[in-house]
N, C-alpha and C positions, 0 to 999 in steps of 0.2 A: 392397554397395549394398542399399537397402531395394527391398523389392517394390511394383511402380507402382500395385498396386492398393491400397497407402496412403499414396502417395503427395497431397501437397496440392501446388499452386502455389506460387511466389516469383516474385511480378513487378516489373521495373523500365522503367521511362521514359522516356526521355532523350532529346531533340533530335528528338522525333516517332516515335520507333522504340522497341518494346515486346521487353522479354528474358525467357525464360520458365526454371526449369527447375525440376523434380520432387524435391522435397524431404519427409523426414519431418516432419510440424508442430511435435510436442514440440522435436526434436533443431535444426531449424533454429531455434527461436525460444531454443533456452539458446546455440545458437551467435550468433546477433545479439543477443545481452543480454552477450555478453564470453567465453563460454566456450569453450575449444580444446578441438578435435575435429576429427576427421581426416572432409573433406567423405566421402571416398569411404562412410564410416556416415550420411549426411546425403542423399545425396541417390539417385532411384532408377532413372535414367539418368544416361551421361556426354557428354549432347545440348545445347545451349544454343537452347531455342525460342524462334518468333516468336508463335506458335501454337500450345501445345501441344495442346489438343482436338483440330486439326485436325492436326496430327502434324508442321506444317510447321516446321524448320530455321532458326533468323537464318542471312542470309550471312557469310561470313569479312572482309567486308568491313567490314560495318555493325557487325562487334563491336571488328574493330578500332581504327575511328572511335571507337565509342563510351569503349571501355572501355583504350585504345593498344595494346591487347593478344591475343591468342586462345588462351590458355591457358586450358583447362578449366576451371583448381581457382581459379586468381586470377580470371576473369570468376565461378564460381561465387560465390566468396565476396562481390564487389564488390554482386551481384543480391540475396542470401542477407542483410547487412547495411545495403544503403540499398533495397532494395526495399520491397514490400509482400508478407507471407505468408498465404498463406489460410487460415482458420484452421477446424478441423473443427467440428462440431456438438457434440462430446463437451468438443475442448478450450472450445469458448465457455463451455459451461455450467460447467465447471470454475471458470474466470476468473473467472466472474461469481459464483459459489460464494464464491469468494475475498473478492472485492472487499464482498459484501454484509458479511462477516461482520466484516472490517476496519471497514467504514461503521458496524455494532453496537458495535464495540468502542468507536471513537471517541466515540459519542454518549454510551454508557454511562457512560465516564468523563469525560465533559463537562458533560452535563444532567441535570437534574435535576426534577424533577416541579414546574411551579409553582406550584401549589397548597400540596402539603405538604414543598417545600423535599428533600423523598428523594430519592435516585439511582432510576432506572429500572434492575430487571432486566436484563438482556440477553435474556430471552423474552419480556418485555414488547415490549420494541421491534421485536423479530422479527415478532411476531403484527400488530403496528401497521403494519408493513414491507407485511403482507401485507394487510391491511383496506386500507391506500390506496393497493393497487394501486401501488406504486412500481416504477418500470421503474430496473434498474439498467444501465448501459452498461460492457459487459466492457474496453473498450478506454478508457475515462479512469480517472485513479486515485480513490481513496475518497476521497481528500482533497478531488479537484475536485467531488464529487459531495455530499457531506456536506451544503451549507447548501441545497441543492434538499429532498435527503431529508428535513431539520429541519423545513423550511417546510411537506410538506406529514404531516406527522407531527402536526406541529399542531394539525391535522384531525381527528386521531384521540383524541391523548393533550395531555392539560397538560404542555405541557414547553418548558425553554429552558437555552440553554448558559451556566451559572455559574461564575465563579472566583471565589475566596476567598484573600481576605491574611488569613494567619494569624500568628501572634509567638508564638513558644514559647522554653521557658527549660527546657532540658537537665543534668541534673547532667555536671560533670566525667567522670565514673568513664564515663557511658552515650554521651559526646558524640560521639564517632568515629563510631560504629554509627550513630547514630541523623545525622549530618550524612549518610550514608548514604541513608539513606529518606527523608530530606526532599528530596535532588536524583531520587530515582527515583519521587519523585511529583509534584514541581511545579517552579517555577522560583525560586532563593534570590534576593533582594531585598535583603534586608542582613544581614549577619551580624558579632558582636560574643562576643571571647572575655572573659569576665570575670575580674575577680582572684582569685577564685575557683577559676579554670577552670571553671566552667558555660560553658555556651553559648545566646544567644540570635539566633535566626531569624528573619526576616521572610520569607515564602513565600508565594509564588501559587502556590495548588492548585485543578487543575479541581474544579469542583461535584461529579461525579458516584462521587470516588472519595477525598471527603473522609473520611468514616465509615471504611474501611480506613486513611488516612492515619493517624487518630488511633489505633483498633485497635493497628494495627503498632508506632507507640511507644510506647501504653501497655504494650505485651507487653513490649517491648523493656528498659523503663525500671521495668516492675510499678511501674506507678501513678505513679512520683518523674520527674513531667512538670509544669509551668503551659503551659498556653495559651489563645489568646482571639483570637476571631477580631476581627480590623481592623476589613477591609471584603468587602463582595460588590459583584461588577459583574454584571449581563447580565441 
């Protein structure tokens, strides 16, 4: 067992009646994300509370209503997976560490400067991040938070989220490789093998990470590439 003095809460709710019990933060939250671990490293009493501040005990009653049960480690885990954990000050800032830098990533290779059609840095958007004051929330994902973060970035920087249909024409010899970095940069659209064996692509690539997309198959190909972009949306 861990020590109570770092210990966090895991509470759960049910039919008006509150289940408390003393867990590590990290270790309970990889345990309710799927991960096997043995509670007795998880948690830092073998108490099931109503109360914990107040020190007070659920009845044997009320858990076994709740939960059919009064086993320790199966009520532990029941509290521990559909409860709520509380989450340290360290682990918040963490998460939110997390979350920002994913939120960066996204835009970076989404957006694109509207003005001069360029991708944004990744420190560009940071600094931007932080001139308009954007509050990021550790507990939704980057994904859900992305089109708030855009909107008020706006504010700051010229910028907007672009995709581009592109059409390239691959030689034979370079085509495997290179049908490669076309699907790990955007989405294929149509694809045609010629008699030749060349290969021709239709591809939506984000805006912001077009410039490396062509980069990487001109390496790939030294030079023996055609392309042209289609269209742009956004």
């Amino acid at each position: 067992m861990i020590s109570i003095d770092k210990a966090v809460v895991a509470k759960y709710k049910r039919d008006g009646k509150e289940f408390e019990v003393l867990v590590d933060c990290d270790r309970a939250l990889e345990f309710k994300q799927g991960k096997t671990m043995d509670i007795n490293d998880i948690v830092a009493s073998d108490k099931i509370y109503k109360d914990s501040k107040k020190g007070f005990v659920a009845p044997n009653e009320d858990i076994k209503k709740v939960f059919g049960s009064d086993d320790f480690y199966f009520v532990t885990k029941e509290i521990i997976r559909k409860g709520e954990i509380q989450l340290t000050k360290e682990y918040r800032n963490k998460l939110k560490e997390q979350i920002k830098k994913k939120i960066v990533d996204i835009i970076h290779r989404n957006a694109v400067d509207s003005k001069t059609k360029l991708p944004h840095p990744p420190q560009r958007i940071e600094n931007a991040l932080e001139e308009a004051k954007v509050h990021i929330d550790e507990l939704k994902s980057a994904e859900e938070q992305v089109q708030n973060v855009l909107d008020k970035l706006k504010t700051i920087i010229p910028i907007k989220f672009v995709r581009k249909e592109i059409l390239i024409k691959v030689p034979s010899k370079y085509s495997g490789k290179a049908y490669s970095v076309v699907k790990k940069y955007g989405e294929i659209l149509r694809e045609n093998w010629e008699k030749d064996g060349s290969l021709v692509i239709l591809s939506k690539v984000p805006g912001g990470v077009t410039e490396e997309y062509f980069t990487e198959l001109n390496n790939l190909t030294h030079g023996e590439i055609e392309s042209k972009i289609i269209n742009e949306d956004g």
